[in-house]
N, C-alpha and C positions, 0 to 999 in steps of 0.2 A: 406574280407566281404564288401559287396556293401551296405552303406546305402541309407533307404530313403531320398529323397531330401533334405526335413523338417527338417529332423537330422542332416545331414551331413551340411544342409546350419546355424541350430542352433551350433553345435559342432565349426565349422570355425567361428563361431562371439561371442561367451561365451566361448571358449575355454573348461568348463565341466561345465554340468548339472544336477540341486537336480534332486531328484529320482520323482518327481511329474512334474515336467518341463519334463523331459524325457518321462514319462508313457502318459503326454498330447499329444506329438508329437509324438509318439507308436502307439496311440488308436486312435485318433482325430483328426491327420493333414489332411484339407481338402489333397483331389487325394489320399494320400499314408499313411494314418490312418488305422490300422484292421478294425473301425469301416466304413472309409470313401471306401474304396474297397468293397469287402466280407465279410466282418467277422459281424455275425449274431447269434441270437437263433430260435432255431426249429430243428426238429427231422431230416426231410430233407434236405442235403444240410448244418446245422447250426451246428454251432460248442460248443455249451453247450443246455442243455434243461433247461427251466425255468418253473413254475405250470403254467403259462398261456397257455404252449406250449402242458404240457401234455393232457388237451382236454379243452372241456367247462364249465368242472363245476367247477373249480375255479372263472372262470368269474360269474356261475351262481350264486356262493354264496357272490361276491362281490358284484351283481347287489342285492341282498336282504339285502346285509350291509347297500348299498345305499340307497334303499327304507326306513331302518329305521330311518340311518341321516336324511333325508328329511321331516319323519314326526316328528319326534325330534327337526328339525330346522321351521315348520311350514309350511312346502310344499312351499317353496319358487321356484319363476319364474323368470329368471332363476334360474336353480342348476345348477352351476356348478364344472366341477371335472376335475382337471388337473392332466393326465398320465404322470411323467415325467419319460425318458427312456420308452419312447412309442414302439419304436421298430417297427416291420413292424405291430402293430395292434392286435397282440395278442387276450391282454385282452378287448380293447374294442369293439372287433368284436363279441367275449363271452359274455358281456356285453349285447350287442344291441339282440344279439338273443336271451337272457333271458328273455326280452321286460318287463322290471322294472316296476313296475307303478309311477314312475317317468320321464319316457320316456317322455312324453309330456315338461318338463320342464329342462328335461337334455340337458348341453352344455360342450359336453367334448371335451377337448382342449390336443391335443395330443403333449409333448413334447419328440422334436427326434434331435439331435443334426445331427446327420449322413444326409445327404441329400441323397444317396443310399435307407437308410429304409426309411426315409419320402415317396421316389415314390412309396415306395410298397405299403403304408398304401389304397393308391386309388383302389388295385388290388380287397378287399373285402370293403372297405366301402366307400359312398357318402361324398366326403370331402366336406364342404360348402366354399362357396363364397365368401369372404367380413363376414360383420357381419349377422350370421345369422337371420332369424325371424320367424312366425310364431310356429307352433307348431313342438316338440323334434320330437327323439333327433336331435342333431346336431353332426357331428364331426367336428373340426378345426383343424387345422396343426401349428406348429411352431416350431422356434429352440431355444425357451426361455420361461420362464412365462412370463405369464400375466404383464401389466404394472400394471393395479390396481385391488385391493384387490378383493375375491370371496367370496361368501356363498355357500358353498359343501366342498369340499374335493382336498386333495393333495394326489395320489396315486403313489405310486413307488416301483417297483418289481425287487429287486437285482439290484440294481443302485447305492448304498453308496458303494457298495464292486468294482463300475467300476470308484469310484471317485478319479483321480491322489493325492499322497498322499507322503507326508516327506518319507523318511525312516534315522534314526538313531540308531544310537550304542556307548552302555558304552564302555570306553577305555582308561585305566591308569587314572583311575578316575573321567574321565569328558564323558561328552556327544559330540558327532561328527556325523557331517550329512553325511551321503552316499550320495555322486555321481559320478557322472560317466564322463569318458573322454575316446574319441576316441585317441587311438596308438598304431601305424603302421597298421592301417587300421583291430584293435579288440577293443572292447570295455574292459574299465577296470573301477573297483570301487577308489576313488580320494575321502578319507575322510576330511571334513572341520570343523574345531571344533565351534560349536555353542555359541551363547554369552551366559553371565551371567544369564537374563532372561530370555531364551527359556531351559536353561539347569537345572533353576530351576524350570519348570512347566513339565518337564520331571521327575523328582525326586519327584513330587507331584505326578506322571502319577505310577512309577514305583519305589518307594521307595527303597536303600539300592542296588540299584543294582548291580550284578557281572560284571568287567570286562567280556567283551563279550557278554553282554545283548544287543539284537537287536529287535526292535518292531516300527511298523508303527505311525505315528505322523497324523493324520486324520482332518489337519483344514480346507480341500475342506469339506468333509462330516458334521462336527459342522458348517459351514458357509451357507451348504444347507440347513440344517434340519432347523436354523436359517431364511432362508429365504423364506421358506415354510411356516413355524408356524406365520411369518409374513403379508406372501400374505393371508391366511384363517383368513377372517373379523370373520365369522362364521361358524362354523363346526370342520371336525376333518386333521390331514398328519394321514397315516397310509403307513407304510413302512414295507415290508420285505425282509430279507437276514439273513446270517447267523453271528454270533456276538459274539464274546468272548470279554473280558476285556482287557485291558491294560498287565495287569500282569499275565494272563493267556496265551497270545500268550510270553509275556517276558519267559517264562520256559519253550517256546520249540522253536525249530530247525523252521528257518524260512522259509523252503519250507512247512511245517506244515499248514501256513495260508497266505502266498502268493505264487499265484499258477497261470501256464499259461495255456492254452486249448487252443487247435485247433481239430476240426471236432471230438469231442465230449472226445478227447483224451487228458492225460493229456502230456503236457508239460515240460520243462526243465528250463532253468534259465533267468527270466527275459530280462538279458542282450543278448538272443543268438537269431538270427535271428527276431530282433526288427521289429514290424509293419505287422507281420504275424499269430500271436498270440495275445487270449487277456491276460488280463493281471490281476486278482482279489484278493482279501483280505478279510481277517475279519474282518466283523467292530469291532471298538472296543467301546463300548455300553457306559463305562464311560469316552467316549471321548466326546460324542453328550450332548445337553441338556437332563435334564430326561424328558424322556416321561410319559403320564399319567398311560400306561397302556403297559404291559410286557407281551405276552407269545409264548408259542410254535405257532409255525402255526397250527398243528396238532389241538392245544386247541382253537384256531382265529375260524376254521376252523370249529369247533365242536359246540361252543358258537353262530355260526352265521348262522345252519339252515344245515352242509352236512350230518348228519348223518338221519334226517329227510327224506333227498335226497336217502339216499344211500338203508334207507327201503323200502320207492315208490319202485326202482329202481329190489330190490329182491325181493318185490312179485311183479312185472312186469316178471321178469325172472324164478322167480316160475310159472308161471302159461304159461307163452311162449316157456318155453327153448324146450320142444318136438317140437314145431313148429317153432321155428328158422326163426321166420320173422326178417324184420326191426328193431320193437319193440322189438323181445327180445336181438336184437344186441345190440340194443340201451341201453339197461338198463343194458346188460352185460358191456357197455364200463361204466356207468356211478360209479357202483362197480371196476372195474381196476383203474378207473382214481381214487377212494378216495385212495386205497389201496397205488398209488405212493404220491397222495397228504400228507398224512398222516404217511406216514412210520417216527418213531422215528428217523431212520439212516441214511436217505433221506431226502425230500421237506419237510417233516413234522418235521423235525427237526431245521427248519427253524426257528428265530423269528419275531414274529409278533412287530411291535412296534404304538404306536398311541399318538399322542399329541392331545390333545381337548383344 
């Protein structure tokens, strides 16, 4: 097996690598990263689908989130609201064609690690210049937050579950970190036993555990939500993916909740054909700070104006479907699109998560 450069040049200089050091050079090596190649969301062409991908009304019901925070926070000039894991633009191209009435005062600053997706984001919206001015919205581009604090929102859609992360395992009674080492030209697992006090905050994670207990360690994802809640002076982070506990992925088989895709398919084992595949997890929810406010997406989604959406939507389509114009395409897609948004077993199963 040929690795990427990234790997192959980290492997020759560390000799092995934690499972997060690894998954960074996987996903994220500039040139030969999944992320930094091809590897994307969208129905087209992308190899997992995301609710912003499914159509526009996830965006449309973000954009009425938005309108609330802003009068909640006193229609502040700017508002603004940082995408992080922007992607090619998704949501806030949903977003913009919701046309918020906050528009006038929205600055949304799209965070995209990938220089790939960043060029796309230009394909549907006017990226701005410099600092922008006059009247909303604005988009801006970057491959980081902000340097200083905001009044609006921190927005991120399935991003803690792309965030490189420990992985360890109970063993003869102690806790050991999985990583990995290249030999004879395969990848192989190379456990290293962890000190004293990382193995006792594992044991606070996962009490009593059986030899054999294997469950992800998530201090990239407690270090963002950390630095999120810190960049918002005022307003709300509002994050979704999908989140089990600690000790809930501990009692099962770890292809259960880390998982690879490629071209919407699922995948095999992390370690097998690196930087071709992405790579995801479950967050594990009492790893992060608590957040204010806990629920399904399905319920986010419900509490924040789609179901209102989805009745327009049926008498539009009551009253068109014999005539099958535009309109009543229109209102039939906005019905499909709740129906994937909201599904228990699907997107809507999702959690919503929000720090104020």
């Amino acid at each position: 097996m040929e690795l990427p450069a990234a790997l192959s040049e980290a492997f020759d200089h560390l000799g092995r690598l934690r499972f997060d050091q690894y998954m960074e050079l996987a996903l994220y090596a500039p040139a030969t990263g999944f992320f930094a190649t091809d590897g994307s969301a969208g129905r087209r062409g992308g190899d997992f689908i995301t609710s912003p991908e499914v159509g526009p009304l996830f965006g449309t019901v973000m954009a009425a989130r938005l309108d609330r925070l802003w009068d909640d926070l006193d229609r502040p000039d700017p508002f603004t609201v940082v995408e992080a894991g922007a992607g090619r633009g998704a949501l806030a191209i949903s977003v913009s064609a919701a046309d918020p009435v906050c528009s006038p005062a929205l600055r949304w600053v799209m965070v995209e690690r990938s220089s790939t997706l960043r060029s796309a984001q230009a394909d549907h919206l006017d990226i701005a210049a410099g600092e922008p001015s006059g009247a909303g919205p604005h988009f801006t581009q970057s491959a980081d937050f902000p340097d200083t604090p905001i009044t609006g929102a921190v927005v991120a859609n399935e991003l803690l579950d792309n965030l490189p992360f420990r992985l360890v395992q109970r063993d003869a009674g102690r806790w050991v970190e999985v990583c990995v080492e290249a030999v004879d030209g395969r990848l192989a697992e190379a456990p290293v036993e962890l000190s004293t006090s990382e193995g006792a905050e594992l044991d606070r994670l996962v009490p009593d555990a059986p030899d054999g207990t294997r469950v992800p360690w998530q201090t990239n994802a407690t270090a963002w939500v950390q630095r999120a809640t810190d960049l918002v002076e005022s307003g709300s982070v509002v994050v979704f993916d999908y989140c089990r506990s600690t000790s809930e992925m501990a009692d099962r088989a770890q292809p259960e909740w880390l998982r690879t895709y490629r071209g919407h398919e699922r995948g095999g084992d992390p370690f097998d054909a690196p930087a071709t595949r992405d790579i995801t997890v479950d967050v594990a929810l009492d790893q992060l700070p608590p957040p204010s406010l806990v629920q399904s997406q399905a319920d986010w989604l419900a509490a924040n104006g789609i179901d209102q959406l989805v009745q327009v939507a049926r008498d539009e389509w009551d009253d068109r479907a014999g005539i099958g114009d535009l309109e009543a395409i229109r209102a039939r897609s906005v019905i499909v699109e709740a129906e994937a948004l909201c599904d228990p077993n699907g997107l809507g199963g999702f959690t919503a998560l929000e720090w104020r």
